[in-house]
C-alpha positions in Angstrom: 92.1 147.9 97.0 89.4 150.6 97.1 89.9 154.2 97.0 89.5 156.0 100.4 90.3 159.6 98.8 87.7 161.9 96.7 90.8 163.1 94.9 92.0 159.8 94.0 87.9 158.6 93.5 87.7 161.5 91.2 91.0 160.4 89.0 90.0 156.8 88.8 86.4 157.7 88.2 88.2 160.0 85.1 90.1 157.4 84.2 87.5 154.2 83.8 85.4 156.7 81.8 88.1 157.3 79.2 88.8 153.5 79.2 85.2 152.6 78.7 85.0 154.7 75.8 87.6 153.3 74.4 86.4 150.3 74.3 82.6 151.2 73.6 84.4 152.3 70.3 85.0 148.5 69.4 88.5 149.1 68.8 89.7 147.1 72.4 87.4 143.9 71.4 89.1 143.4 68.1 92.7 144.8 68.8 92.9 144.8 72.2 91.1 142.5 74.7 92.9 143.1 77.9 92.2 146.5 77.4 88.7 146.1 77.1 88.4 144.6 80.4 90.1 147.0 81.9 87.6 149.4 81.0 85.4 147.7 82.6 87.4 147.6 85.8 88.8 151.2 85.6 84.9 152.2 85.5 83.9 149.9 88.4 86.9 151.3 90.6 85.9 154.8 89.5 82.7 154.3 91.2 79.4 152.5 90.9 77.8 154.9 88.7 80.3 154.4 85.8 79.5 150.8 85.7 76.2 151.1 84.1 76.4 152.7 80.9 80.7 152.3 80.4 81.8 149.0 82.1 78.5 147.0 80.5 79.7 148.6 76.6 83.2 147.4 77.4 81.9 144.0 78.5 79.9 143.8 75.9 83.0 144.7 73.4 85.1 142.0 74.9 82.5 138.9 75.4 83.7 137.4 72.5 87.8 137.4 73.1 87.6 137.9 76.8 85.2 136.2 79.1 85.7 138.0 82.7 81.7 139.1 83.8 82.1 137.6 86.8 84.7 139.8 87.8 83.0 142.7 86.8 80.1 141.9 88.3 82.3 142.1 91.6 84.6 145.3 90.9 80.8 147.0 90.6 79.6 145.6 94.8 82.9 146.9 95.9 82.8 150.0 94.1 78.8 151.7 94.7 80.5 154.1 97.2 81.7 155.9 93.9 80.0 159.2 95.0 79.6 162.7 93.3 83.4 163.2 92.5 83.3 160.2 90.3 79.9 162.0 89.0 81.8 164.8 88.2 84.7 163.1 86.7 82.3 161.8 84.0 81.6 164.9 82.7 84.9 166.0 83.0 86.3 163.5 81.1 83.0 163.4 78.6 84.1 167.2 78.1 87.9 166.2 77.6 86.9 163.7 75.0 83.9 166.0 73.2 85.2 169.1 73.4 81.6 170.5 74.6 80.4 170.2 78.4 82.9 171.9 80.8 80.8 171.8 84.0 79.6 169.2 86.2 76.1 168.4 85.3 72.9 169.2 87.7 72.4 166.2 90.1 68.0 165.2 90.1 66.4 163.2 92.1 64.2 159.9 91.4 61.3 162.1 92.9 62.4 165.1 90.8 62.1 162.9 87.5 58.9 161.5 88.2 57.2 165.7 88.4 57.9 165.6 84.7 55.9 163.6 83.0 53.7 165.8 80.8 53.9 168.2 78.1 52.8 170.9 80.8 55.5 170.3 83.2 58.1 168.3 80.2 58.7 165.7 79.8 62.0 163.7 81.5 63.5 160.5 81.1 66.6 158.2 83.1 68.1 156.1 81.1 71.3 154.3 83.5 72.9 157.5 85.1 71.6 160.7 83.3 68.4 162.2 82.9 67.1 163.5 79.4 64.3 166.2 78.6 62.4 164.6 75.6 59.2 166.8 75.4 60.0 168.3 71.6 60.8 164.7 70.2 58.1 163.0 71.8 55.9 163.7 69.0 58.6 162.3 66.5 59.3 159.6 68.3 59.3 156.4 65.5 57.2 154.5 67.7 54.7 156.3 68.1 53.2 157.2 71.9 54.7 154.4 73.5 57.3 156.4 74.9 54.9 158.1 77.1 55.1 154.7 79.4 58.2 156.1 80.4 57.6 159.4 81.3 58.8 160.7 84.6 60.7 157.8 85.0 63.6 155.2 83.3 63.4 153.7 79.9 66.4 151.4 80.8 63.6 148.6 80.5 62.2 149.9 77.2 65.7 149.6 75.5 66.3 146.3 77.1 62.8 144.9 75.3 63.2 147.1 71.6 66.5 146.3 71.1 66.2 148.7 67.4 67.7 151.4 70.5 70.8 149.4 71.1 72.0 148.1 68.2 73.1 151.3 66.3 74.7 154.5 67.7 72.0 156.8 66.3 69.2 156.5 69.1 71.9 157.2 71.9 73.5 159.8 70.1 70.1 161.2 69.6 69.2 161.4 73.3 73.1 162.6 74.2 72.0 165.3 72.8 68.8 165.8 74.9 70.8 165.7 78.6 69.9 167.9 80.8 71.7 166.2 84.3 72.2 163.3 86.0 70.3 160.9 88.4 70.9 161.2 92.0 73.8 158.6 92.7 72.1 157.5 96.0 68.9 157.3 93.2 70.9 156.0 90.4 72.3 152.5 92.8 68.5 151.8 93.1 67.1 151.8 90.0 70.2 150.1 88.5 68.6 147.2 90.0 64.9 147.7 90.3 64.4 147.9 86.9 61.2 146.1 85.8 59.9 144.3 82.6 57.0 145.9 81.5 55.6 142.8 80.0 56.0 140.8 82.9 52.3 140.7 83.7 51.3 140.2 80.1 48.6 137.0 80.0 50.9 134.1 78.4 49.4 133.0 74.9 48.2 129.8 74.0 50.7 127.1 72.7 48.6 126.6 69.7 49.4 129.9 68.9 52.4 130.8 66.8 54.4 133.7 68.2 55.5 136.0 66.3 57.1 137.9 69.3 56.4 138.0 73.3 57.2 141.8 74.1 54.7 142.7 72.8 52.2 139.7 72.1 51.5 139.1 68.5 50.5 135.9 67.4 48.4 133.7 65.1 46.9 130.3 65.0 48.5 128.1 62.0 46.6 128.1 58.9 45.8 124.6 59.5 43.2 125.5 62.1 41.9 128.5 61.2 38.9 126.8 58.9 38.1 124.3 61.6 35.6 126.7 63.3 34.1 130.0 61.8 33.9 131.5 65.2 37.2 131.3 66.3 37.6 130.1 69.8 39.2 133.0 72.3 42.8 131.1 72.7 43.0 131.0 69.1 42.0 134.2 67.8 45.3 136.4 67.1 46.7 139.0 69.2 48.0 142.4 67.8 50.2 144.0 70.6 51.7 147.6 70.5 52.1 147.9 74.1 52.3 146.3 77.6 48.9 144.8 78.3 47.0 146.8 80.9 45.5 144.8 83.9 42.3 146.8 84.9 40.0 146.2 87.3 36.7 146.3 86.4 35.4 147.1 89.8 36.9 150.7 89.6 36.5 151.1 85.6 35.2 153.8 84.3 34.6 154.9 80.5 34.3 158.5 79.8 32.3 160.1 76.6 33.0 163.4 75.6 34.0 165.9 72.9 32.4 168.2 70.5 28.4 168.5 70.2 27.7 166.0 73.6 27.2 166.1 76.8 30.4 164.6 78.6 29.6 161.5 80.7 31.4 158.9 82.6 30.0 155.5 83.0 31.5 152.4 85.0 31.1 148.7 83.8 28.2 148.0 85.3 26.3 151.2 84.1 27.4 150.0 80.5 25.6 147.0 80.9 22.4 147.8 82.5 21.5 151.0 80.9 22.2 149.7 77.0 20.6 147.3 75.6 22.9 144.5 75.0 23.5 144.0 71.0 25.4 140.8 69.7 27.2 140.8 66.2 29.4 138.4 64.6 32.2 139.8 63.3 35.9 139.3 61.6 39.1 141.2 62.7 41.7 141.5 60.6 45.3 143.1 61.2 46.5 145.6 58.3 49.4 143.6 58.2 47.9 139.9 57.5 49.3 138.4 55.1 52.6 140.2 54.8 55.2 137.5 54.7 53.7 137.2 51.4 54.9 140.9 50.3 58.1 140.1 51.8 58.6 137.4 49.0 58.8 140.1 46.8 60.7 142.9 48.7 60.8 143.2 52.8 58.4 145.5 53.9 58.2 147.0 57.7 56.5 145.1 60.2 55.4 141.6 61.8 55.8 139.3 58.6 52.1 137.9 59.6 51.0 134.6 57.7 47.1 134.1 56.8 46.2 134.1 60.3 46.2 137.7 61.7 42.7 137.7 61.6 39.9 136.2 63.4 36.0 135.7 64.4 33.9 135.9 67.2 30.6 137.0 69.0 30.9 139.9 70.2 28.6 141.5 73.0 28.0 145.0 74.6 26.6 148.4 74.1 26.0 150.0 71.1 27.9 153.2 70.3 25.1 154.6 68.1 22.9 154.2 71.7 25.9 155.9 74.3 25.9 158.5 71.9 22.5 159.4 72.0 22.4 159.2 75.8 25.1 161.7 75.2 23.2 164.0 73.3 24.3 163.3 69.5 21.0 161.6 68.4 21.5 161.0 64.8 23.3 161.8 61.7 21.9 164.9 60.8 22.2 166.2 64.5 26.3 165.2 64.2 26.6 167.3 61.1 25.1 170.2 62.1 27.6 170.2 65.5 30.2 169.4 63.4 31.0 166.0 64.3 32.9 164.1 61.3 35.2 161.4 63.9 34.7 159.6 67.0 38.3 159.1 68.5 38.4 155.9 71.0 41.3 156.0 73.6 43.1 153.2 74.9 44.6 152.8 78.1 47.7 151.5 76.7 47.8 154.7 74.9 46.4 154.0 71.6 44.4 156.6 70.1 42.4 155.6 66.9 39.3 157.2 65.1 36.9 156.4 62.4 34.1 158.1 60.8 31.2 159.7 62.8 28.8 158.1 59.9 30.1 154.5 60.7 29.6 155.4 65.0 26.0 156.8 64.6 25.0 154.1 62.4 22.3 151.9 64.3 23.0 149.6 61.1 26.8 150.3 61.4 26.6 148.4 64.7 29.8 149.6 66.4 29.8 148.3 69.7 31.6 149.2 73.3 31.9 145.3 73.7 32.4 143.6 77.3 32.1 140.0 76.2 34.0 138.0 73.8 32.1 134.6 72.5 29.7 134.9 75.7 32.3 135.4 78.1 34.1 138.6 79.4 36.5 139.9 77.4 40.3 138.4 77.9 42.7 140.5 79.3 44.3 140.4 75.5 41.3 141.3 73.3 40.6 144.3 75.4 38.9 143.5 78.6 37.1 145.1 80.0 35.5 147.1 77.4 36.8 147.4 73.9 35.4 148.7 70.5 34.1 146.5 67.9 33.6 148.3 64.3 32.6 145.9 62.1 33.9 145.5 58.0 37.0 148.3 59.5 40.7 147.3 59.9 41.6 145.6 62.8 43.4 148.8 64.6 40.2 150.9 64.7 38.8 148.0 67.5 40.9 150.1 70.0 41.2 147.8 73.1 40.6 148.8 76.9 38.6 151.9 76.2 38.9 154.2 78.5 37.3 157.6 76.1 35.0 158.1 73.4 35.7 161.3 72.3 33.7 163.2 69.5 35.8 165.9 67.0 35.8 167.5 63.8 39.1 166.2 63.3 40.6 162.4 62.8 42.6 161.1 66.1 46.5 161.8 66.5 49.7 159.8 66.7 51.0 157.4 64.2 47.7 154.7 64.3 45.8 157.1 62.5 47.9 160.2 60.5 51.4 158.3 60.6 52.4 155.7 57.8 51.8 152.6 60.2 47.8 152.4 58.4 48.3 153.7 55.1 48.9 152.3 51.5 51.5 154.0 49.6 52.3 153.1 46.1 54.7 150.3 44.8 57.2 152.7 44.1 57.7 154.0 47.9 60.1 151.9 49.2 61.3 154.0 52.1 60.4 157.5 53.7 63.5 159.4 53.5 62.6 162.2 50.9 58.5 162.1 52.2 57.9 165.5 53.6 55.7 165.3 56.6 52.3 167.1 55.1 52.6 164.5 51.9 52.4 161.7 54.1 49.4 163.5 56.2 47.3 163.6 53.0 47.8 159.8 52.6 43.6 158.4 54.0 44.6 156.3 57.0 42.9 152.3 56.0 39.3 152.2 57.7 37.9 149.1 55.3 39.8 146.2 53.4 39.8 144.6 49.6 38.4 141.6 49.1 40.9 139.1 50.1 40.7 135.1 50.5 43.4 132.3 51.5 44.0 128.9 51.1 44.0 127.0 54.8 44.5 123.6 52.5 46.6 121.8 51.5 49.5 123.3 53.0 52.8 124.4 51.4 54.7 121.5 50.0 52.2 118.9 51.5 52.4 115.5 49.6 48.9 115.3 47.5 47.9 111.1 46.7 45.3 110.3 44.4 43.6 111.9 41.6 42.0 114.8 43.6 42.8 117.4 46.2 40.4 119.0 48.5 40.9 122.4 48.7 39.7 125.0 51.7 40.0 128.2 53.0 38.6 131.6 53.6 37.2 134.4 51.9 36.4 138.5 53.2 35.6 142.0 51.8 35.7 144.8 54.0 32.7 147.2 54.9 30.2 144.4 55.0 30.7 143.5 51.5 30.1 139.5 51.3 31.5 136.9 49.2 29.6 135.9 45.9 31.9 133.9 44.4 35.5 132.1 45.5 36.9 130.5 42.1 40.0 128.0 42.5 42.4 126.6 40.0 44.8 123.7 39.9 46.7 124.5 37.5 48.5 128.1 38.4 44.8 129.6 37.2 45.4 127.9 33.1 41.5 126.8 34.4 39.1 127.6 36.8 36.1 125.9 38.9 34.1 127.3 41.4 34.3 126.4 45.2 31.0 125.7 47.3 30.6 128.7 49.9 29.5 127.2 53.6 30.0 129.2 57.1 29.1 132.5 56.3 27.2 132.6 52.6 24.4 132.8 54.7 25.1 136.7 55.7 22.9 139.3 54.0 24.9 140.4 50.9 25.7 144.4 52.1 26.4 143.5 56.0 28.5 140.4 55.9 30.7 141.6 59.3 32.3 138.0 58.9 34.5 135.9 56.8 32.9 133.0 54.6 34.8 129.5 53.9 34.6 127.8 50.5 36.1 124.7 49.7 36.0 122.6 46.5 37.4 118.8 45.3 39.9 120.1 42.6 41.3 116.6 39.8 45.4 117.0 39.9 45.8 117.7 36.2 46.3 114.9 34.1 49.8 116.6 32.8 51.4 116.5 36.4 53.9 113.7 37.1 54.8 112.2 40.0 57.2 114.2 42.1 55.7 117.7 40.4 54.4 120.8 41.6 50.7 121.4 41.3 50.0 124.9 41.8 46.6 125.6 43.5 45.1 129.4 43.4 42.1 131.2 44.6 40.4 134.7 44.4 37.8 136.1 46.0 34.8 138.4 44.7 32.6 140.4 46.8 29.1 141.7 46.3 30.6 145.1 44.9 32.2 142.7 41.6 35.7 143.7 43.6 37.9 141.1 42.3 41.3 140.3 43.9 44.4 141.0 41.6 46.7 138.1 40.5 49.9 140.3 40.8 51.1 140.5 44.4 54.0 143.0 42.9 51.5 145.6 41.4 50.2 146.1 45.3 53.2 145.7 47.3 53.6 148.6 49.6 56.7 149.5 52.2 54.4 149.0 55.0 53.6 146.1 54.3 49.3 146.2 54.5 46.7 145.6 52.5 47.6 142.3 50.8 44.8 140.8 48.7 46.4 138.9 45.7 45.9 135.7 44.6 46.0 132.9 47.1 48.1 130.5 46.3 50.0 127.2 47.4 52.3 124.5 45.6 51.8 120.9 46.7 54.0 117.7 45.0 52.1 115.2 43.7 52.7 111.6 44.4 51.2 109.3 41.6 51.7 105.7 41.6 54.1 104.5 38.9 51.8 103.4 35.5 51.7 99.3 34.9 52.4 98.5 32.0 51.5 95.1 30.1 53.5 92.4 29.0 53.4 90.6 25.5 54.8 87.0 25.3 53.9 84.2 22.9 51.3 81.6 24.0 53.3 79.0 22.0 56.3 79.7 23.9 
C-alpha cells in the first residue's frame, strides 16, 4: 500500500534511489532482472519525483529480460504524492553514494527557471527533476546555439529528439556537474507530462523527397529527378535543418538593420516590398555537405551523409541588400571601408547567425537579396519564409533563413556556422579534433564559395545498360559565379574522354553564372566490355577560371565531411546480346 508517513516516505524515497542506481549501472539487466524492476518500483513508492530520471533508467535496463512497464507506469499514478522528504531523500542518498552533496538541494520554481534565460541574468535549464546553471558552457556547447531554445525552461524534449545526450554517460555527467537545485515537486508533476516536441509544427516534406532525418528536416530529391527541371520546383528543392522551424507571421514581421557605420532601421514585410525595387535572380544552393556519402566511402566523416542532391535551383525575388543598405546609410564600397565595415552578419530567428563579406553585400553586381518569394510565390515556411537571404555563387549556409537582423561589423559572425569547424576544410590528415587547440581552428577561413563540382544524375548505380550506347546526364557548378566551359565524360573509368553538350544554363554570362548547368552526352559502351561487366562512367567539370575538378576523392577528404568535388562517377552492367555465330555444313550432305 502507499506510505502515509514522511518518515517512512523519506526511507522509501532513500531506498528506490539507491535501487535505481543500481540498476542505471547495467549490472541488474544482465545479472539481475528482478532487481531491476524493483528499482523501478522502490523509486515509484518513494515518490513521484524519483520516477523520472531512476525508475525510466531501471526500465530501460530491464526491457530486454523483464517486460513489466505497465506496472510501472501504475506504481508512478499512485505514488505523485512523493513530496519534499522524498526530494530530500535523493540527495541524501546521491550524497551517500558520491560522497559529495550533504545537504538537501534548493527547491525552484517553474516561474523561477523561466527568469533565467540570458547570459545577463544566467542561464538555467530542467532536465526531469533538477535544475542546472549552464551559462559558462553555453558557448561550448557541441551543437552550437541550439541550446538557447531551451533556456529558462526544460531540455527533457531536446534529449528525447538528439538522442547523442542519451546514449553515453558523458553528457549527463557533464550537466551533474552543473546542478544547482531542484524543480519544484508540485512544478516537477507538470512538466513531467507537458513536455512538447519541438518539431511538432515543422511543415511535413514532400514524399518525393528522401529524408535524411525528420527532427530536424533534411532532405533531398533522388538524383533521378534532379535534371528533369533546372529550376527546381519548391517541393523538391532540399531542406537543410539545424533547428525547429519557426512559424512567423508576416503580419507582425519585422526585419531590423543595424550595426557599425548605419543608421539602425526596422522595416516590416510590407515596407520591404514597396520601398525596394523588387530584383529577381536565378540561383543555385548548395549545402557544404553535398555529396558526402561519397567521402564516407573512403573514411566516415561528421554529418548528414548527403547524396548529389543537397543542392538546388530557383527564382528568387525580393529586395536587394546592396539597396537596404544604402537606405541605411552605407552607400558604397568605399563609404564601408572608411566606417570600417568588412561583414554583414544575418540573424536567424531559429538562432543562426551567419556572415559574409561586406564586398559581396554592397555589390549591386553581387546581387544579395532579402528574398520574400521563392519561384514567384512566397517563400515556404522551410526555405525561410518570410524573408530570407539569398547570396548567390556562396555556400548554402550563408542564405540564413527567416531573417530577422542585418547587422554590419568589423568582425565575422559568432557560433559554430561561421568560426566553429562545422564550415571549414581541414586537411586529409585531420581526422578528429582532440589535440586542435581552440585559436588553430579559429584561423581556419570559414567556406563562403565552392570548387567546381559536377554529378552524374544518369544512369544510375548498377542500372542495367542494353545496346551499344548509354546516354549520360547530369550537372555541373563552380562557386562565385564561375560558369561551366567544359564537362568531359568517359566510359571507360577516364582510359578516354568525349565532351558532353552543355544545355540549361550555358547560356549564363561566363563570370556571374549564379546557377548550375546540365550536360549530357551519348557515350558507345566500349567494345572490350562483356556482357554482365561493369562499365565505369566519369565526369569533371571545368569552370571559366580553368578550375578543374580532381580525380582523387582521397587527396580532398576532410573530417567534416564538405567540399566534395572529385570525379563523378557511376558503374552500370552491361547487358549485350550473346554473338551468333555461323554454321558450316556440306551442301553435298
Amino acid at each position: 500500500g502507499k506510505p502515509e508517513a514522511d518518515g517512512t516516505m523519506a526511507s522509501l524515497g532513500a531506498l528506490g534511489a539507491r535501487l535505481a542506481r543500481f540498476a542505471r549501472s547495467g549490472f541488474a539487466a544482465a545479472r539481475a532482472p528482478a532487481l531491476a524492476y524493483g528499482a523501478a518500483a522502490g523509486a515509484a513508492l518513494g515518490g513521484g519525483l524519483l520516477l523520472g530520471p531512476y525508475a525510466a533508467h531501471a526500465q530501460a535496463g530491464a526491457s530486454t529480460s523483464y517486460h513489466q512497464p505497465s506496472a510501472a507506469s501504475e506504481l508512478s499514478s499512485s505514488a505523485l504524492g512523493g513530496g519534499s522528504a522524498a526530494l530530500a531523500a535523493v540527495s541524501a542518498a546521491d550524497a551517500q553514494a558520491g560522497g559529495e552533496r550533504t545537504a538537501p538541494w534548493p527547491v525552484f520554481t517553474k516561474a523561477e527557471v523561466a527568469e533565467h534565460a540570458s547570459k545577463e541574468t544566467r542561464i538555467w535549464v530542467t532536465y526531469k527533476e533538477a535544475v542546472y546553471d549552464i551559462t559558462e558552457f553555453v558557448d561550448g556547447h557541441p551543437g552550437g546555439s541550439r541550446i538557447l531554445l531551451a533556456a529558462g525552461k526544460s531540455i527533457d524534449a531536446f534529449w528525447n529528439l538528439y538522442r547523442q545526450h542519451v546514449n553515453t554517460r558523458a553528457p549527463m555527467e557533464m550537466l551533474q556537474a552543473m546542478q544547482i537545485g531542484v524543480l519544484d515537486p508540485k512544478d516537477f508533476a507538470a512538466a513531467d507530462i507537458d513536455l512538447s516536441d519541438p518539431f511538432a509544427n515543422d511543415p511535413k516534406p514532400s514524399p518525393a523527397l528522401l529524408l535524411h532525418s525528420s527532427k530536424p528536416l533534411q532532405a533531398e530529391p533522388p538524383a533521378e529527378l534532379i535534371t528533369d527541371a533546372w529550376i527546381t520546383p519548391n517541393d523538391l528543392f532540399f531542406v537543410r535543418g539545424h533547428h525547429p522551424i519557426p512559424d512567423i507571421d508576416a503580419a507582425t514581421y519585422t526585419i531590423t538593420i543595424k550595426g557599425r557605420g548605419i543608421q539602425n532601421q526596422t522595416f516590416t514585410l510590407e515596407e520591404l516590398k514597396s520601398k525596394f525595387p523588387k530584383h529577381e535572380v536565378v540561383t543555385t544552393l548548395q549545402c557544404g555537405g553535398n555529396n558526402r556519402a561519397e567521402f564516407n566511402r573512403v573514411r566516415k566523416t561528421m554529418g548528414i551523409p548527403w547524396g548529389c542532391g543537397a543542392m538546388s535551383t530557383a527564382k528568387w525575388s525580393g529586395a536587394r541588400l546592396s539597396d537596404v543598405l544604402v537606405a541605411c546609410g552605407l552607400t558604397d564600397e568605399a563609404d564601408a571601408e572608411n566606417k570600417g565595415v568588412e561583414h554583414v552578419h544575418f540573424d536567424g530567428a531559429e538562432s543562426m547567425s551567419a556572415s559574409i563579406p561586406m564586398t559581396k553585400a554592397i555589390s549591386r553586381s553581387g546581387e544579395v537579396l532579402l528574398a520574400y518569394e521563392m519561384n514567384d510565390k512566397p517563400i515556404p515556411r522551410a526555405h525561410g519564409y518570410p524573408v530570407r537571404a539569398i547570396v548567390p555563387g556562396s555556400v548554402g549556409v550563408r542564405n540564413v533563413k527567416w531573417v530577422t537582423h542585418v547587422v554590419t561589423s568589423n568582425e565575422e559572425a559568432q557560433g559554430p556556422w561561421q568560426r566553429g569547424i562545422a564550415y571549414k576544410g581541414f586537411a586529409p590528415g585531420v581526422v578528429n579534433f582532440e589535440n586542435i587547440d581552440k585559436s588553430a581552428i579559429e584561423k581556419v577561413p570559414s567556406v563562403q564559395e565552392q570548387p567546381v563540382m559536377s554529378a552524374i544524375t544518369a544512369p544510375r548505380p548498377s542500372e542495367i545498360i542494353e545496346g551499344e550506347t548509354v546516354d549520360v546526364k547530369g550537372y555541373a557548378w563552380s562557386g562565385g559565379g564561375r560558369g561551366i566551359v567544359r564537362v568531359d565524360v568517359s566510359a571507360d573509368g577516364g582510359q578516354s574522354w568525349r565532351t558532353a553538350t552543355l544545355r540549361e544554363g550555358s547560356e549564363q554570362k561566363l563570370h556571374k553564372a549564379w546557377a548550375w548547368t546540365f550536360f549530357e552526352a551519348e557515350l558507345p559502351v566500349p567494345a572490350g566490355i562483356k556482357s554482365g561487366e561493369q562499365m565505369k562512367i566519369m565526369a569533371k567539370a571545368t569552370d571559366s577560371a580553368y578550375n578543374t575538378q580532381p580525380e582523387s576523392v582521397e587527396a580532398i577528404w576532410n573530417v567534416r565531411g564538405i567540399l566534395y568535388n572529385a570525379w563523378s562517377r557511376v558503374s552500370v552492367t552491361v547487358d549485350r546480346p550473346a554473338p551468333i555465330h555461323s554454321i558450316n555444313y556440306d551442301k553435298n550432305a
